[in-house]
C-alpha positions in Angstrom: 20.2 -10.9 -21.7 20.4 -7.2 -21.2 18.7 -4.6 -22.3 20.5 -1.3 -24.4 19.0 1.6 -24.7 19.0 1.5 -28.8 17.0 3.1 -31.3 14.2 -0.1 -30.7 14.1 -0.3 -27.1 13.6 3.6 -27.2 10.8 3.5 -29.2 9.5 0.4 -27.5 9.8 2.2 -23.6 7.8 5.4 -25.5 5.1 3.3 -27.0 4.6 0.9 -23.7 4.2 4.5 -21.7 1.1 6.0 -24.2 -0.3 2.9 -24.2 0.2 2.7 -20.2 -1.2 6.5 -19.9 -3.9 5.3 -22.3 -5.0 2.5 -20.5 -4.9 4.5 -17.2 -6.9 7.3 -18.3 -9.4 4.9 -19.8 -10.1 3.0 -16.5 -10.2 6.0 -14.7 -12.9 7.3 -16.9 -15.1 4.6 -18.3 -14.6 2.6 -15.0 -14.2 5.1 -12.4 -13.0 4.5 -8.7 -12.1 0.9 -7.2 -13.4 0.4 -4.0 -11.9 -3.6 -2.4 -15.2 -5.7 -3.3 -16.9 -3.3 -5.2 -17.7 -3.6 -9.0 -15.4 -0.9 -10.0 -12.4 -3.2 -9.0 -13.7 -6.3 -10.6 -14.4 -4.5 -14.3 -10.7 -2.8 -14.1 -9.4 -6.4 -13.2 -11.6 -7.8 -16.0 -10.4 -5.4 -18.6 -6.5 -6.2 -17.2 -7.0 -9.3 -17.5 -8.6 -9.4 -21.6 -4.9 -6.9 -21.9 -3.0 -9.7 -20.6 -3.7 -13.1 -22.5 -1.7 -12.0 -25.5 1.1 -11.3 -23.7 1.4 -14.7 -21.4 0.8 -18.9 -20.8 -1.5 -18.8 -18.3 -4.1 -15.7 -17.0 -6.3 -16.5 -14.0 -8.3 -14.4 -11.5 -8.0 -15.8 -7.9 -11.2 -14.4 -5.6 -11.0 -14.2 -1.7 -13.3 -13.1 1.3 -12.9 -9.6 2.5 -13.5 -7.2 4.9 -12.8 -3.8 3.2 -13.8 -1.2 5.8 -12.4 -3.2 8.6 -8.5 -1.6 7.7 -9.8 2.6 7.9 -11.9 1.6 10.5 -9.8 1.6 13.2 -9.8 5.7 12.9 -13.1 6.3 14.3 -12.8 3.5 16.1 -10.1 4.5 18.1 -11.5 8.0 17.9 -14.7 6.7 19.6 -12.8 4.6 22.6 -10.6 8.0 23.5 -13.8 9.6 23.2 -15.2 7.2 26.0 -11.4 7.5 28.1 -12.1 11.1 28.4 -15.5 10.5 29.6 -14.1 8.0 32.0 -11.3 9.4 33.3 -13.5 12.7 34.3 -15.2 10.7 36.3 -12.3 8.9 37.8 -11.3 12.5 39.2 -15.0 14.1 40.2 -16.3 11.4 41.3 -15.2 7.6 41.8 -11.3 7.1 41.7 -11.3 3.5 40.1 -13.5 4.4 37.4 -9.7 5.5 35.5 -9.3 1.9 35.6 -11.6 1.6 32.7 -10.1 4.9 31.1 -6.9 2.5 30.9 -8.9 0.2 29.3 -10.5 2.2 26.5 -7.4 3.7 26.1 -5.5 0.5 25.8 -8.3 -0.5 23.3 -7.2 2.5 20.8 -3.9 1.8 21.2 -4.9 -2.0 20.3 -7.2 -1.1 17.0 -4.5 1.5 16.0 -1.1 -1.3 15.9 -2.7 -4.0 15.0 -4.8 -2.5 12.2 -2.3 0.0 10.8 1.1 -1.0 12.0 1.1 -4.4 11.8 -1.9 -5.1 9.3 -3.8 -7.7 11.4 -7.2 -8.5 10.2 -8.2 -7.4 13.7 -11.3 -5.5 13.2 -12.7 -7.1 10.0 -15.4 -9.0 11.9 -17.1 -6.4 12.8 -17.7 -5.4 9.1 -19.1 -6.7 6.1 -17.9 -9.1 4.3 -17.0 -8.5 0.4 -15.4 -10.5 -2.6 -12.2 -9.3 -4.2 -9.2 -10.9 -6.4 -6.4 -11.1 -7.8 -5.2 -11.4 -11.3 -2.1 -12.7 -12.3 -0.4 -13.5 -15.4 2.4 -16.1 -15.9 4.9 -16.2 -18.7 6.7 -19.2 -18.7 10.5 -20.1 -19.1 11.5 -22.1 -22.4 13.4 -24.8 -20.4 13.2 -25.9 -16.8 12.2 -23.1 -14.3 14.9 -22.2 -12.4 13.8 -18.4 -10.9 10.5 -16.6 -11.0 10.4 -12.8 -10.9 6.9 -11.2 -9.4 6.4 -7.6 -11.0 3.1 -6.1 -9.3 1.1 -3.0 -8.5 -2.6 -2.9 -7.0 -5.6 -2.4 -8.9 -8.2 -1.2 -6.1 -8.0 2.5 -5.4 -8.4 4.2 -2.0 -11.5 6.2 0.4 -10.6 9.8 0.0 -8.9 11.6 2.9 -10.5 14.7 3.6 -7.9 16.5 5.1 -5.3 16.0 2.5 -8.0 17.3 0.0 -8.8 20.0 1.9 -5.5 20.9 3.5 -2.8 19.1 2.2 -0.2 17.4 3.4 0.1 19.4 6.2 -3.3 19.0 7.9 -3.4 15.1 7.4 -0.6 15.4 9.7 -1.8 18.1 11.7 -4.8 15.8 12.6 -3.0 12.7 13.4 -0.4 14.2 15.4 -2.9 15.9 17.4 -5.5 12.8 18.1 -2.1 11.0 19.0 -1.1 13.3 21.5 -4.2 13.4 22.9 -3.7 9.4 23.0 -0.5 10.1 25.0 -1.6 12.9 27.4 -5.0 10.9 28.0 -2.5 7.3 28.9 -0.7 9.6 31.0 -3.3 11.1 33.3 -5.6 7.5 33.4 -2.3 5.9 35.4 -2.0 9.3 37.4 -5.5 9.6 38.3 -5.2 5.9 40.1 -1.9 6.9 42.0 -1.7 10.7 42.4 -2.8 11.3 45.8 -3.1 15.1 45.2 -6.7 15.1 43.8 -6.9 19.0 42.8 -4.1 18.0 40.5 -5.8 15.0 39.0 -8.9 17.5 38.3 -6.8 20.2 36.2 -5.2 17.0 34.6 -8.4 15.1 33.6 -10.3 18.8 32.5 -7.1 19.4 30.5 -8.4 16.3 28.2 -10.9 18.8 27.0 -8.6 20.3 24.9 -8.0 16.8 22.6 -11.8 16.0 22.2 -12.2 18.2 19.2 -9.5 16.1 17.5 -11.6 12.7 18.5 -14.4 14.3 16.4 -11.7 15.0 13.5 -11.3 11.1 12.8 -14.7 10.5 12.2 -14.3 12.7 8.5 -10.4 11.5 8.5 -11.9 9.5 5.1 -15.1 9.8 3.1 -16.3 6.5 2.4 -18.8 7.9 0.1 -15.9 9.0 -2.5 -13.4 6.7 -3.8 -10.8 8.3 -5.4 -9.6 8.1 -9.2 -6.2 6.1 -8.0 -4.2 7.0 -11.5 -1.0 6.9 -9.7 -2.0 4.8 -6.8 -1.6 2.8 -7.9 -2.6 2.3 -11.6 0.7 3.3 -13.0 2.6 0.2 -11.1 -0.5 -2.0 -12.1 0.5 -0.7 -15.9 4.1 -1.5 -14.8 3.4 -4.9 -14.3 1.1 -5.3 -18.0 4.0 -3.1 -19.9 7.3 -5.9 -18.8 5.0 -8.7 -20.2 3.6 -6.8 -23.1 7.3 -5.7 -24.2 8.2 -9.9 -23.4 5.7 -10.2 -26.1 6.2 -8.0 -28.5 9.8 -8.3 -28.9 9.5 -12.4 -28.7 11.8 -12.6 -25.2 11.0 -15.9 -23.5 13.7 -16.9 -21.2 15.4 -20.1 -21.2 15.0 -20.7 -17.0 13.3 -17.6 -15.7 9.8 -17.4 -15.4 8.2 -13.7 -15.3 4.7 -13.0 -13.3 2.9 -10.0 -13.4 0.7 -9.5 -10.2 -2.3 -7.3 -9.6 -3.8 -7.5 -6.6 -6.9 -6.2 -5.3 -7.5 -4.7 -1.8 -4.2 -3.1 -1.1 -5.7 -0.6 0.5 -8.1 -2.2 2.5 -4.2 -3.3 4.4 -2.6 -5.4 2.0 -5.2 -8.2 1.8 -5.1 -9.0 -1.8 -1.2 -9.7 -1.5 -2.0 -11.6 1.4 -4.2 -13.9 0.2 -2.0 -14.3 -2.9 0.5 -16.0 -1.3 -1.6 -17.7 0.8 -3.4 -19.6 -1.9 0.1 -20.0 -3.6 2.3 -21.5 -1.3 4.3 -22.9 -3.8 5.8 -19.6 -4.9 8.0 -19.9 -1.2 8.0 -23.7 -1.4 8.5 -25.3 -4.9 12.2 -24.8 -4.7 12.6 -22.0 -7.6 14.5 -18.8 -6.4 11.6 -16.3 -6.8 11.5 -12.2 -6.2 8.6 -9.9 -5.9 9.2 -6.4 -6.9 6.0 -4.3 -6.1 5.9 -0.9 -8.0 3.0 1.6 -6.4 3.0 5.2 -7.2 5.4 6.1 -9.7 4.7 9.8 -10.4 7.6 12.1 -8.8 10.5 11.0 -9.8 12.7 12.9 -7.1 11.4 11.3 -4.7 12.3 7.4 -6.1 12.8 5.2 -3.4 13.1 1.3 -2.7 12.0 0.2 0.7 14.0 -2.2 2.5 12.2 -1.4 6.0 8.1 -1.8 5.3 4.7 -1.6 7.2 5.8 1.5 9.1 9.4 -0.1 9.5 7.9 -3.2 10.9 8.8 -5.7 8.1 12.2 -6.1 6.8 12.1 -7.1 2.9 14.9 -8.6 1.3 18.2 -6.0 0.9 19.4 -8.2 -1.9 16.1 -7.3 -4.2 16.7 -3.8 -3.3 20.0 -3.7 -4.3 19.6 -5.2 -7.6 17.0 -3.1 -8.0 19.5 0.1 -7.3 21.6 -1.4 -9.6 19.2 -1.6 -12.6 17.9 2.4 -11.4 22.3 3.4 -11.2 22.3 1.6 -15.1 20.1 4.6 -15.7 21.8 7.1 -14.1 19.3 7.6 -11.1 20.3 7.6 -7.8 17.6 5.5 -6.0 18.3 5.5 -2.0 17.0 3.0 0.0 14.9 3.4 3.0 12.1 2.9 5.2 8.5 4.0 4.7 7.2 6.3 7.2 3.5 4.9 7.6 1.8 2.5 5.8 2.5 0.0 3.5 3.6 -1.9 0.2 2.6 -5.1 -1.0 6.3 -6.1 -1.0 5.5 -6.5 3.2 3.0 -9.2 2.6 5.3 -11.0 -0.1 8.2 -10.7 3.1 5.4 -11.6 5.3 5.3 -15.3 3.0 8.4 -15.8 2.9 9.3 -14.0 -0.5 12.5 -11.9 -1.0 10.9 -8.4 -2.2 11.5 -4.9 -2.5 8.7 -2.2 -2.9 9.6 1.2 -5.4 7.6 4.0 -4.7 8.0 7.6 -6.6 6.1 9.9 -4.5 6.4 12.8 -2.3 6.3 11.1 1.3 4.2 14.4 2.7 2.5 12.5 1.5 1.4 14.5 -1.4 -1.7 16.5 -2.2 -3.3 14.0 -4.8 -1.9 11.4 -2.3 -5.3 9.5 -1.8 -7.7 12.3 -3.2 -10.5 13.1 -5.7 -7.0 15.2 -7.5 -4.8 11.3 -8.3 -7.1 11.3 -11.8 -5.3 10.7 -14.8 -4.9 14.5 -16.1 -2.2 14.2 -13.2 0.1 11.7 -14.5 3.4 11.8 -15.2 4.7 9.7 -18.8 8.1 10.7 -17.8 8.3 9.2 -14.8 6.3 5.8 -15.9 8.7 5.6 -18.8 11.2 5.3 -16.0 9.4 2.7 -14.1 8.7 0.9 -16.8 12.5 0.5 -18.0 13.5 -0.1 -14.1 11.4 -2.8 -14.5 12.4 -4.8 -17.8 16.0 -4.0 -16.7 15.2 -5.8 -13.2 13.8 -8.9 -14.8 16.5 -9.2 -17.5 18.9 -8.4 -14.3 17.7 -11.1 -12.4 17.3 -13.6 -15.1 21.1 -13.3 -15.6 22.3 -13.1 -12.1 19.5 -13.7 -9.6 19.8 -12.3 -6.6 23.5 -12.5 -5.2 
């Protein structure tokens, strides 16, 4: 089956976007922010969840353990240890010598919390913190015959801590701020190994005092989020979640039920406390990797600015590969449109198409925002007065064309 852009399907794509900005506005005001755990997430799942059961065979809400602060965390956390390396390595250079040894250490420690919490997405420091329950609510339409290929359409329903410099000053002092706390990283690494070696110790002074100069930006990561506002998340990512919803609701409405392809829409929780949601997905579903039907995830978070479309083959700060097939079917359903969608790499941070690669799963993540990142990027200003209907018509239709796509052809 394929899907022309006729006089139906025209109206259709217009009336699944109201009702998607609809939807979106209402959660974000009778609902409000979704923190992982919280109750905001669980009523916007809830709500999902009611819009779903018309539209599919089976609804269900999975729930899973959490540590939702544990992911931001590692910010002040690492913040804190070069606070301590600073502190150390002073006195490796006044006063004992071997004391850098533990400069190394604290810096090694910040190096530790920072890859394994944000580049690789370990659950590294969620001990520490307390633990919450989230879910997951997925809806399955099922194939008229035999399954022979599943397609997994999803966006996140939890929305993000603000980030007070992006609020405050944009895109530019989010990065301002980093690249500053990770210079002092580098320039702190740097003089703990000198401080043990150098035998000049005037020069290992001037080095260690010059530290000085980064422990202003140590204090910086302590406000680098408020975790006393949640933002509204409209785009982030409430217009993918509505992505998913709209390609079963249009199934629906227009009676589609394919003969071998089953069609899931996903909405996972806890994406930005590091992709747990996703992850614990697929780990209570193994049999989406295992049961021997050819299955594809396509996760759609942030579709807003539509020149900046782009499908990520290279996820988790370039750290997972997903699946260049997915991608370029994808390109192929966005080129039926006449967009040019490239395909990339993230920068920093993050899809839920990385945990579905993580399991196993061929994926591709599409993402239409300004990589600045931009100014409502994970601020108080993502509220549904700041959406875009032309762009989630878009997403929407990339969508419907990717699952009739792949119902045809699978991926080659």
């Amino acid at each position: 089956m394929e899907f022309i852009k006729n006089e139906k399907n025209t109206a259709a794509l217009a009336a699944l976007t109201e009702n998607a900005v609809n939807e979106i506005t209402h959660i974000c005001t009778e609902i409000g922010p979704r923190p992982c755990g919280e109750a905001g997430e669980e009523q916007a799942q809830q709500y999902l969840f009611g819009k779903l059961g018309p539209c599919a065979d089976l609804v269900s809400r999975d729930l899973y353990e959490v540590h939702p602060e544990a992911f931001m965390a590692f910010v002040p956390v690492a913040g804190s240890l070069m606070l301590g390396a600073t502190v150390t390595n002073l006195m490796s250079a006044f006063w004992k010598k071997n004391a850098a040894v533990g400069s190394i250490g604290l810096v090694g420690g910040a190096l530790t919390a920072v890859i394994k919490e944000f580049a690789l997405y370990h659950e590294f420091l969620d001990p520490l913190f307390p633990k919450k329950t989230s879910g997951n609510v997925y809806a399955v339409r099922k194939a008229a015959g035999e399954t022979k290929r599943r397609i997994i359409i999803s966006g996140h329903t939890d929305s993000a801590p603000e980030w007070t410099y992006t609020y405050k000053l944009g895109s530019h002092g989010v990065v301002t701020v980093a690249a500053y706390a990770l210079t002092g990283l580098a320039y702190s690494t740097v003089t703990s190994v000198l401080s043990l070696v150098l035998k000049n110790r005037k020069l290992v002074k001037k080095l260690a005092l010059g530290q000085a100069v980064f422990v202003p930006a140590y204090g910086l990561l302590y406000k680098f989020t408020d975790n006393k506002r949640y933002v509204p998340g409209a785009n982030d990512d409430l217009t993918g979640t509505m992505t998913a919803v709209s390609v079963l609701k249009y199934l629906a409405e227009n009676d589609i039920r394919f003969e071998n392809t089953e069609v899931v829409a996903l909405l996972t929780g806890g994406e930005e406390a590091g992709l747990r949601g996703a992850k614990a997905f697929f780990k209570a579903h193994p049999e989406y990797g295992t049961d021997g039907v050819e299955t594809v995830f396509v996760g759609f978070d942030t579709i807003r600015d539509a020149e900046y479309m782009m499908l990520y083959e290279k996820d988790m700060t370039g750290f997972v590969k997903n699946d260049p097939r997915v991608c370029r079917m994808v390109q192929g359903c966005a080129a039926d449109m006449g967009l040019e969608v490239p395909i990339g790499a993230i920068p920093l941070g993050s899809t839920d198409a990385a945990a579905a690669s993580q399991a196993g799963i061929p994926a591709a993540g599409f993402v239409a925002m300004d990589p600045a990142p931009a100014r409502y990027y994970h601020t108080r200003l993502d509220s549904a007065d700041n959406l875009v209907p032309g762009t989630i018509e878009k997403g929407i239709e990339l969508a419907i064309r990717t699952v009739m796509k792949f119902d045809a052809d699978g991926i080659a």
